[in-house]
ZAPA-608547 format. One record per residue: residue in one letter; x, y, z of N, C-alpha, C in turn. Coordinates in steps of 0.05 Angstrom, whole numbers, plus 5000, padded with zeros to 4 digits. Last residue first. Example, Ala and Ser with C-alpha at 12.3 -4.5 7.8 and 13.67 -1.06 7.14 Angstrom:
BEGIN
s525749555142527349795143525850015157/a526448865156524649105156526449345156/
END
This chain:
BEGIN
x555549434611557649264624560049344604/x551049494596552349754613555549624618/x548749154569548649414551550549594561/x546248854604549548734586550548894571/x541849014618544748994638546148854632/x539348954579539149284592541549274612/x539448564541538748924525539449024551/x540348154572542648124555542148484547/x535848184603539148234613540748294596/x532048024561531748324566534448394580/x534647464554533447634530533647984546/x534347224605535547284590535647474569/x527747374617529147424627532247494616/x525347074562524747334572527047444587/x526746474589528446624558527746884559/x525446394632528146464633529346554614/x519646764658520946574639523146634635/x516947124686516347184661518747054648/x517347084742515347014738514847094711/x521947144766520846834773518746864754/x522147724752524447534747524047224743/x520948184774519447954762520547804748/x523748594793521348464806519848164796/x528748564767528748444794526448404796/x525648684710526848474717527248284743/x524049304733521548954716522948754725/x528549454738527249444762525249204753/x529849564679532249384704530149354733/x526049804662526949554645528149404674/x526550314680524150164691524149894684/x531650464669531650434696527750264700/x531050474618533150274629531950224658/x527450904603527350554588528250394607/x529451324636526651254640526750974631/x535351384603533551314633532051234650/x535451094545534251254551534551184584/x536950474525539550654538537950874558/x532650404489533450324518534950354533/x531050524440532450824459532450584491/x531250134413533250284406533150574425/x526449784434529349734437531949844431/x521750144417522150134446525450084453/x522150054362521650404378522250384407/x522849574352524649724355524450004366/x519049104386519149294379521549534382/x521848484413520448564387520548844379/x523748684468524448454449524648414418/x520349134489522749114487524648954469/x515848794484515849074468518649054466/x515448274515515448334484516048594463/x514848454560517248334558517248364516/x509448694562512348884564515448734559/x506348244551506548544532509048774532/x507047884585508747824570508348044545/x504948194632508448124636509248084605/x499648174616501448474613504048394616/x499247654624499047724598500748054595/x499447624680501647434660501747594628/x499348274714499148004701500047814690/x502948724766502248594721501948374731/x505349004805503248764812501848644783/x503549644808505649484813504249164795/x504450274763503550044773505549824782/x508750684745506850814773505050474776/x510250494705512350544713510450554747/x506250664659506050414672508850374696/x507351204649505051114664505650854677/x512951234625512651414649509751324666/x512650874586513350834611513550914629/x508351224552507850944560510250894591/x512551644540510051684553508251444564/x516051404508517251524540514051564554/x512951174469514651004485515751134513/x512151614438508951454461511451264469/x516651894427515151964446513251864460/x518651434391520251504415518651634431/x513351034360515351234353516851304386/x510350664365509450764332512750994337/x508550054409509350334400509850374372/x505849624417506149684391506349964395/x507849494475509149424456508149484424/x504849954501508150004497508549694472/x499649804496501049984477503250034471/x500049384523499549414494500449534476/x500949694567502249474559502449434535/x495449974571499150104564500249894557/x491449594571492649734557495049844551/x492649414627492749194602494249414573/x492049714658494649674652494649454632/x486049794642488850144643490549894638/x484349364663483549324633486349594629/x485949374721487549144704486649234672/x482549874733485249814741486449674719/x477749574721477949874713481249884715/x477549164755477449104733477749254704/x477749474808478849194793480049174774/x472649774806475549854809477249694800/x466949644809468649604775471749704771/x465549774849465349414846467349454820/x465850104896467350224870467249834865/x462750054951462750264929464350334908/x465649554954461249614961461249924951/x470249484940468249274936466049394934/x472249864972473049884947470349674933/x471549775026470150075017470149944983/x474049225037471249255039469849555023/x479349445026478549245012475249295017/x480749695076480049895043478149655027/x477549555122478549545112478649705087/x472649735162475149685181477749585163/x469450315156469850055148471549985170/x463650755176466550645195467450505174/x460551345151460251105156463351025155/x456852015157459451885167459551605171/x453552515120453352315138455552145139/x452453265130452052965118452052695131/x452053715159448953565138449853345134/x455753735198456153805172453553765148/x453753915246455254045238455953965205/x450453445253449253695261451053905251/x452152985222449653105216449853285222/x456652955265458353085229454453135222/x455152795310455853095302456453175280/x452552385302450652595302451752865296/x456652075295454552095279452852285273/x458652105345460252305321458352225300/x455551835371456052035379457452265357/x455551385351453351495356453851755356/x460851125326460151165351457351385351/x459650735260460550895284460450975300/x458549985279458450225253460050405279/x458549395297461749555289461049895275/x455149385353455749355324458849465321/x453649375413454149105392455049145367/x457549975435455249745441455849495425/x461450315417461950175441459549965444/x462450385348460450405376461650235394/x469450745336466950475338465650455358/x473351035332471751105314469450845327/x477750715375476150965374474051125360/x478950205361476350195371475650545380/x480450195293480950255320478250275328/x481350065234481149855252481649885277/x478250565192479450545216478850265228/x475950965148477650695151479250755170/x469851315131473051255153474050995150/x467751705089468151425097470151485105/x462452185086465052125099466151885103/x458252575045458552285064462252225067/x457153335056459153025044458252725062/x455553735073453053545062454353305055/x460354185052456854155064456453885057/x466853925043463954045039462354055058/x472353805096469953725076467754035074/x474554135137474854165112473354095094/x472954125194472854425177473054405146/x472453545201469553675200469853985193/x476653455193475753315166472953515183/x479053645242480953815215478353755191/x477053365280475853695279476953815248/x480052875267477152905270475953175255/x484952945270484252885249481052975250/x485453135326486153335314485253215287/x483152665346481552895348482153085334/x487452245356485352305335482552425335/x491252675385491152575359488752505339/x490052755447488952885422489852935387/x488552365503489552445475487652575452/x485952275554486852675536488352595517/x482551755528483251975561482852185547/x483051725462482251495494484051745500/x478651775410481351775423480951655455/x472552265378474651985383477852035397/x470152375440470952165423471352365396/x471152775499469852735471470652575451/x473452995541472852725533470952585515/x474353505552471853495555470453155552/x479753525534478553615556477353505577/x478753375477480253235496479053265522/x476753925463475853685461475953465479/x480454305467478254355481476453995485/x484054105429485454065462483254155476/x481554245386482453895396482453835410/x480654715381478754515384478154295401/x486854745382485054975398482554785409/x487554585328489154485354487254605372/x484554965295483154655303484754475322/x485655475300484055375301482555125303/x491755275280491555395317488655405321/x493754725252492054985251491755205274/x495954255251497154475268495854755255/x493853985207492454035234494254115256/x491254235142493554295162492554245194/x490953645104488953715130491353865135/x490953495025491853555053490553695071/x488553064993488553234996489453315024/x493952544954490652564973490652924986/x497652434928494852494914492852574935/x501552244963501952464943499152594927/x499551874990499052174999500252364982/x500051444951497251564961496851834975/x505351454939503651584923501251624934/x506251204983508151504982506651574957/x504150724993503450895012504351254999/x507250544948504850614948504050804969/x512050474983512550634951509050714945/x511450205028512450525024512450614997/x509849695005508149805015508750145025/x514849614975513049664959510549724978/x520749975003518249625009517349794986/x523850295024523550294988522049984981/x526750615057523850615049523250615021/x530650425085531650625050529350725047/x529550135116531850405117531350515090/x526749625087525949905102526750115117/x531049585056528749595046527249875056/x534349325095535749415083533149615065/x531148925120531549075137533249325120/x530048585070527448705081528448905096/x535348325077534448495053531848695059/x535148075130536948285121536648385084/x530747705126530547835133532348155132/x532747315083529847525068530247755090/x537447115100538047285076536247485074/x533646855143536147065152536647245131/x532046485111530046685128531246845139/x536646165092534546405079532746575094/x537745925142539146135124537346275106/x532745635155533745805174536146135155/x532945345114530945485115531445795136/x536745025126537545125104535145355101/x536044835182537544995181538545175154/x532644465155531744645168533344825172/x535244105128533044275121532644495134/x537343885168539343965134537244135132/x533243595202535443795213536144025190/x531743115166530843395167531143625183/x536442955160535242995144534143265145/x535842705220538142805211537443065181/x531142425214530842685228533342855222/x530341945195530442195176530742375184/x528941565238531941515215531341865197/x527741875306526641765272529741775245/x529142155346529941865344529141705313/x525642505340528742675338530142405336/x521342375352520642565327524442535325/x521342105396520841975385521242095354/x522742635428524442445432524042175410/x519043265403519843055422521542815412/x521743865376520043475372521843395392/x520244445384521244285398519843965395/x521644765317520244715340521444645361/x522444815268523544525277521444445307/x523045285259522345105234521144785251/x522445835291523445575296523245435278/x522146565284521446345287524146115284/x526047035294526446835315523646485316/x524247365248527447205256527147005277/x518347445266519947305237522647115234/x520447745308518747475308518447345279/x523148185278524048005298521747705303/x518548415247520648295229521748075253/x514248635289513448305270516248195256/x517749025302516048705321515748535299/x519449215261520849245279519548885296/x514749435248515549325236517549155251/x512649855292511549605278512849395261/x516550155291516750035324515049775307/x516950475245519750275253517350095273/x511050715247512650515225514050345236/x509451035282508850825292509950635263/x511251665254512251555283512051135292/x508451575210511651495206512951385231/x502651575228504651315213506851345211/x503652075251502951745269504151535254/x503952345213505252355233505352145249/x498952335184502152185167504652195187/x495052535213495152245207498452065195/x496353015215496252915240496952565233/x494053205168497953175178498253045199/x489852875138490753045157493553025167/x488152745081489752705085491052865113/x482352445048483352635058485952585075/x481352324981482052285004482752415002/x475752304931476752484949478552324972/x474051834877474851884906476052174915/x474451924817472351744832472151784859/x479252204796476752304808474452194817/x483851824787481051864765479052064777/x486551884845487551924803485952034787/x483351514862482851744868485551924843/x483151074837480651144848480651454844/x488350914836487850874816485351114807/x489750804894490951004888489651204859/x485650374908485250634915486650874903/x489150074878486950044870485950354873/x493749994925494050054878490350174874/x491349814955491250094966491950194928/x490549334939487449444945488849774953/x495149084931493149204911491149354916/x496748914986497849204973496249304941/x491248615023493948675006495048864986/x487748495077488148635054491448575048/x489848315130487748195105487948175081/x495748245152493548325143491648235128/x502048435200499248115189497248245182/x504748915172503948665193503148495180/x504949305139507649245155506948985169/x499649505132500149445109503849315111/x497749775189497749465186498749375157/x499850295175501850165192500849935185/x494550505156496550515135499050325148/x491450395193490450255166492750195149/x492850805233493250455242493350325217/x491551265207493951125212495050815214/x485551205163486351265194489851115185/x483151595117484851315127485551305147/x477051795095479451795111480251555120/x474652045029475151855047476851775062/x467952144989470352155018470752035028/x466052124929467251864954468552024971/x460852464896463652434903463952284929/
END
């Protein structure tokens, strides 16, 4: 079995500039669903991310708003016969980058990004740390103290994660951390973990404790067939929803595929089809569950499953209400 802790920061950079992309946490979610993975989930940790959410987002959205298109061109750039031109442009860019931004801002009041909608199933599945324990606050603040890694000075945040995953894991577990902080990381030349907590999850727990600095990297070097395990599941449902046989595998099909983001071309055009073609699916579309996952497909994927699809499914689910 995979253990495996997310640090905060991991879950906040999915708001920024990142490597990774919101599949890789689909992926994880998928992981640990199936029983392939254990995450752990200390309270300490979902505290930090909510606290450090707005303020992150917050920065990067404003520097979003206040880029320039245009820049500052010099005198020869602004004297060119097309510059007029490309003024038109720019300020037409400028409007939309205003529209994306007040939708995004609207998004994340509601917490309803698609990096909050995943994030909100990952800890719905992941196992919970109480770290207002009074035995491991106790620890923490002995910890701190004493300036014991991980964390910087006397904080004792990520200490209270620390002490919580060394009471709760098994005997003998290997522990993967995902953390892009330099508190989990050797201070010398490498990136693995700090020596020091190496030794202590051995001496206290038998097992052993390795750093990533992404999900993407854990998912790769120990789950190579997550991927592909993922996309063949949502191939299927797809499938299935469109050769449904009757009303119950149709509510039961959309109740699953309902929990993925991110379909293919081929799954786009299995679900645009069911609805289209198969009457088991097009005669309870009124249903709740039908409508409301029908009308969300649409907004999400609108550019990307053709204007007769498109049409076609408006006309069944939001011409139906009108």
């Amino acid at each position: 079995m995979k253990h495996i802790f997310i640090d905060a920061n991991i879950f906040v950079s999915f708001f920024e500039i990142k490597s990774d992309n919101l599949s890789e946490l689909e992926k994880l979610v998928g992981l640990v669903k199936s029983k392939a993975a254990m995450l752990w989930l200390p309270e300490q940790t979902k505290r930090e991310f909510w606290r450090n959410r707005e303020k992150s987002i917050k920065k990067y959205l404003q520097d979003f708003e206040q880029l320039n298109s245009l820049g500052t061109p010099p005198l020869l750039v602004r004297e060119h016969r097309d510059f007029d031109e490309l003024k038109n442009k720019a300020e037409e860019v400028g409007v939309l980058r205003r529209e994306i931004a007040k939708s995004i801002k609207e998004n994340i009041d509601k917490q309803k990004t698609n990096a909050d909608k995943i994030i909100r199933k990952l800890f719905d599945v992941a196992i919970p740390i109480d770290t207002d324990n009074e035995e491991i606050f106790k620890s923490s603040w002995q910890r701190s103290l004493c300036h014991l890694p991980p964390g910087k000075s006397d904080d004792i945040g990520d200490r209270l994660c620390w002490v919580g995953l060394l009471k709760s894991l098994p005997e003998k577990a290997t522990l993967h951390i995902v953390s892009d902080d330099s508190d989990y990381k050797n201070e010398g030349f490498s990136d693995d973990i700090r020596p020091y907590l190496e030794y202590e999850w051995r001496s206290k727990n038998g097992g052993t404790v390795k750093l990533w600095n992404r999900i993407s990297q854990i998912i790769s070097e120990l789950f190579p067939d997550a991927e592909n395990a993922i996309e063949s599941e949502k191939t299927i449902l797809a499938l299935g929803l469109k050769n449904s046989h009757n009303f119950e595998t149709t509510h039961e099909l959309i109740g699953k595929l309902i929990k993925f983001e991110n379909y293919n071309s081929e799954q786009l055009r299995f679900i645009c089809e069911a609805i289209i073609e198969n009457t088991q699916v097009k005669w309870i579309r009124s249903d709740n569950d039908v409508k409301e996952f029908y009308k969300k497909f649409i907004q999400d994927y609108k550019k990307k499953i053709g204007k007769e699809y498109l049409q076609e499914i408006t006309s069944l689910i939001v011409d139906d209400e009108e």
